[in-house]
C-alpha positions as CSV (number, residue, x, y, z in Angstrom):
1,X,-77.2,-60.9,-59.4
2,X,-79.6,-63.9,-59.8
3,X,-82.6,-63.6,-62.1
4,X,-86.2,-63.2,-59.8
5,X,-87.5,-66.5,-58.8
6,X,-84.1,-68.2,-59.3
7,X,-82.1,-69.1,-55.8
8,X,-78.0,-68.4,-55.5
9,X,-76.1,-70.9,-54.2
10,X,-74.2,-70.2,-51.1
11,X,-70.4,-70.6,-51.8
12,X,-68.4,-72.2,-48.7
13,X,-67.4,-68.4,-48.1
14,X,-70.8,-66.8,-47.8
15,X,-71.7,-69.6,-45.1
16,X,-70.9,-68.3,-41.3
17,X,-67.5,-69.3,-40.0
18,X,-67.8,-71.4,-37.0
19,X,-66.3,-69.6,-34.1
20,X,-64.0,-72.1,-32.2
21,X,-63.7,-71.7,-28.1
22,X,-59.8,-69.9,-27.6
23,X,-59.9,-71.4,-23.8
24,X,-57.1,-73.9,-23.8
25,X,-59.4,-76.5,-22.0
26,X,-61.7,-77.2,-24.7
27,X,-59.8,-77.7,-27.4
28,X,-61.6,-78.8,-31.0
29,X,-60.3,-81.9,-32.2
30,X,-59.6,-85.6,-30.6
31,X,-60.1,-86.7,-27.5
32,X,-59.7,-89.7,-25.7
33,X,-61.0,-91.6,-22.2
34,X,-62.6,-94.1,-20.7
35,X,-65.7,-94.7,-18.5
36,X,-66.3,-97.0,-15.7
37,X,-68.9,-99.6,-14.6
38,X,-69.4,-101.2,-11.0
39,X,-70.2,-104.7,-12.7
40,X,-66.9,-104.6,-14.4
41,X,-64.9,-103.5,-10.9
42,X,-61.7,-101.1,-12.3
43,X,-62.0,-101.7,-15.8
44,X,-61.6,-98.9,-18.3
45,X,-63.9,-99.1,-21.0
46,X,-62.1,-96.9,-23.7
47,X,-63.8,-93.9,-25.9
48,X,-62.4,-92.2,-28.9
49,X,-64.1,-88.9,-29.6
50,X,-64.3,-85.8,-32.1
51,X,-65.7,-83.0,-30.3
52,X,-66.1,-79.3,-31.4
53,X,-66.5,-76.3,-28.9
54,X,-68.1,-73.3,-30.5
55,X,-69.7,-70.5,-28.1
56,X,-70.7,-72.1,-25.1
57,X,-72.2,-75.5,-27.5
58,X,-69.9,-78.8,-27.7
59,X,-71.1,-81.3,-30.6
60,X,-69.2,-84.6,-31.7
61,X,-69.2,-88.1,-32.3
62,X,-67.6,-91.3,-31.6
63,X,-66.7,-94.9,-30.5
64,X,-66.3,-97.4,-27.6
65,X,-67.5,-101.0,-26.5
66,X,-70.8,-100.1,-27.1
67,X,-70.8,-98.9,-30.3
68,X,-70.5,-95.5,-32.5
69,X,-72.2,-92.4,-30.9
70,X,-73.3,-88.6,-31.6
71,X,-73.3,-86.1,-28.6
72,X,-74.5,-82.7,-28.3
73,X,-74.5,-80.6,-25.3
74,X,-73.2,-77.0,-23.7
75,X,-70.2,-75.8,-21.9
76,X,-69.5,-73.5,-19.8
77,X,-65.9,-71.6,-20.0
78,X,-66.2,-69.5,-16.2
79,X,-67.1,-72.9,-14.1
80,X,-65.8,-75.3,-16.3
81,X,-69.0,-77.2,-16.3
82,X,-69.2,-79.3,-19.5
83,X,-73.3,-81.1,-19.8
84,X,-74.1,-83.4,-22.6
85,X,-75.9,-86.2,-24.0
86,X,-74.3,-89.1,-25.6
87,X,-77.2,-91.1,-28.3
88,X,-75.8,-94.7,-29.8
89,X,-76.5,-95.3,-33.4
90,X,-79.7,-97.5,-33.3
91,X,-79.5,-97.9,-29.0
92,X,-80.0,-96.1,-25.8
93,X,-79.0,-92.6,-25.2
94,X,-76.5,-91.5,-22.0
95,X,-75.8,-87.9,-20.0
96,X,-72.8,-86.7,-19.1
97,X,-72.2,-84.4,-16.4
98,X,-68.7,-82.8,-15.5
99,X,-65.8,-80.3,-14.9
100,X,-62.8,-79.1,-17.0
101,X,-60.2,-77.9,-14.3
102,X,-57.4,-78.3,-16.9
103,X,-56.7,-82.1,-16.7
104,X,-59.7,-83.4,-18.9
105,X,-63.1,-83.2,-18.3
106,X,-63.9,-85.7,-15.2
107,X,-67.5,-86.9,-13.8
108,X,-70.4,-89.0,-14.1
109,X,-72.7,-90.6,-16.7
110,X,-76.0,-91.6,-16.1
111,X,-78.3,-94.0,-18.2
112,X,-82.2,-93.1,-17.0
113,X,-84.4,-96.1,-17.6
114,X,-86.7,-98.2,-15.5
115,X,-84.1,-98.2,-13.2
116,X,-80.9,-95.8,-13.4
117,X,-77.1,-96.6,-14.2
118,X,-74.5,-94.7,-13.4
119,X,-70.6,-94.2,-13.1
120,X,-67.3,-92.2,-13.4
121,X,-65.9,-91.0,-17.0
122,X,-62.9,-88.8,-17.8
123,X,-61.8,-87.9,-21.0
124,X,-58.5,-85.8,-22.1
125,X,-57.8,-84.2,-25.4
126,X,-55.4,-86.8,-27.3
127,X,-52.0,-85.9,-27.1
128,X,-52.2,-84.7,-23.0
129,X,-51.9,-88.3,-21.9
130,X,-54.1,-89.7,-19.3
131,X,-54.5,-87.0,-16.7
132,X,-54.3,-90.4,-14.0
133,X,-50.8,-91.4,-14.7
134,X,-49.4,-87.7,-14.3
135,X,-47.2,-88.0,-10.8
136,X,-46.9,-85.6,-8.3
137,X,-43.4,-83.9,-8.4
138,X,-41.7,-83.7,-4.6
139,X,-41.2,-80.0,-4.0
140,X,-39.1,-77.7,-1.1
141,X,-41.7,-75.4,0.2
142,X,-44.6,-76.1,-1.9
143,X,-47.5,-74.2,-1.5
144,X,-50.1,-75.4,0.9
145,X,-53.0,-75.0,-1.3
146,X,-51.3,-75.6,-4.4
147,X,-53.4,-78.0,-6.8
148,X,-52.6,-81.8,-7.6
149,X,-51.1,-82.6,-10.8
150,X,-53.6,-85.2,-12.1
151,X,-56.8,-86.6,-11.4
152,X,-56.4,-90.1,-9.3
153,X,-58.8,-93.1,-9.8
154,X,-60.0,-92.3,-6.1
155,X,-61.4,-89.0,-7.9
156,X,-63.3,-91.2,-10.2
157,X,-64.8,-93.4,-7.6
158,X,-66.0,-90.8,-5.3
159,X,-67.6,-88.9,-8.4
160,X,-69.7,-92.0,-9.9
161,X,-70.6,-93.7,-5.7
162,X,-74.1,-94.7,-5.5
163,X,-76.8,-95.8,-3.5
164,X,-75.3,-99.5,-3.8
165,X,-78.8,-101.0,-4.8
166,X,-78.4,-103.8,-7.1
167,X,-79.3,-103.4,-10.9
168,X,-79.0,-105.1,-14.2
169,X,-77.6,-103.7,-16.9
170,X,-78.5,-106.1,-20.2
171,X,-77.3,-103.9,-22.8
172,X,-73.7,-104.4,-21.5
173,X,-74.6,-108.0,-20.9
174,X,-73.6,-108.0,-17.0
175,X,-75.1,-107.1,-13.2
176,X,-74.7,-103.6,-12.3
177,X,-74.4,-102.5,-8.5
178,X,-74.7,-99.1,-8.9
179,X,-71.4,-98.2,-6.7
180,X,-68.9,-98.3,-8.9
C-alpha cells in the first residue's frame, strides 16, 4: 500500500483493456483507399490508415496527398453507418459519412468552408483488396435479390454527385466542380 499523500503508479495491467469491436467489418488494424475529386475527373487519390474500433467509437490516423491526419468519430455495428472527422496536421479538417455492408466502408467526404467540397471515398481493411476490382461470378439460377460482389466506380459517383456549381479548391491547387 502507498504511504498517505504519495500517488501509486498505474502498471500497464491496472489500466482498462480496450475492448476491440468482434464484427468482422470493422476490423482494428490497416486500412487502405482512396478518395475522389471532380477537378481531378477518375483519379484515385490513395489513403493509408490505422484505425481502431472500440464500442461503437472509431479513432486513427494517417496519410495521403495531402498530408498526415488524425480521425475520430462513431460507428454503428446494426446499420453499418460509420461517421467521422478527418483533421490534417497544421491544415483543414474533413467529414466522412458512410456504410460498412462488408466490402469496405463507401461514401462521401465533405470539406465545409466558405463554400463546400465534396466527393466519394471508400476504404477497405488492407489485405481484402480493393472491393472495385472484385468480379461478379456467372451463376445457374442465382438468386434474384442476391447482393453484388463489389462495390463499382458507378457506386462512388452516384454517392459523391453534386449540385454541379463551380468551386475552387486551393488547398489541392486545382478547380473543383462539385460533381465528381
Amino acid at each position: 500500500m502507498a504511504e498517505p499523500g504519495k500517488r501509486k503508479n498505474r502498471s500497464d495491467d491496472d489500466k482498462p483493456k480496450l475492448k476491440l469491436e468482434t464484427d468482422e467489418r470493422f476490423p482494428s488494424g490497416e486500412w487502405e483507399g482512396f478518395f475522389r475529386m471532380a477537378h481531378t475527373g477518375p483519379k484515385r487519390h490513395m489513403m493509408e490508415l490505422i484505425l481502431t474500433f472500440s464500442e461503437g467509437k472509431m479513432k486513427g490516423e494517417g496519410r495521403d496527398l495531402v498530408g498526415e491526419f488524425l480521425l475520430s468519430g462513431r460507428y454503428e455495428v446494426d446499420s453499418g453507418r460509420c461517421i467521422w472527422n478527418k483533421k490534417y496536421v497544421r491544415k483543414h479538417e474533413v467529414s466522412y459519412d458512410g456504410f460498412n455492408e462488408g466490402k469496405g466502408i463507401f461514401g462521401r467526404w465533405e470539406i465545409q468552408d466558405v463554400i463546400t467540397w465534396h466527393g466519394g471515398f471508400l476504404i477497405w481493411p488492407k489485405g481484402m483488396g480493393d472491393p472495385t476490382k472484385h468480379r461478379r461470378r456467372a451463376e445457374a439460377d442465382a438468386p434474384i435479390d442476391s447482393e453484388p460482389v463489389g462495390v463499382t466506380e458507378d457506386d462512388l459517383m452516384t454517392v459523391s454527385a453534386g449540385s454541379g456549381e463551380s468551386v475552387m479548391d486551393t488547398s489541392l491547387g486545382g478547380g473543383f466542380d462539385g460533381s465528381d
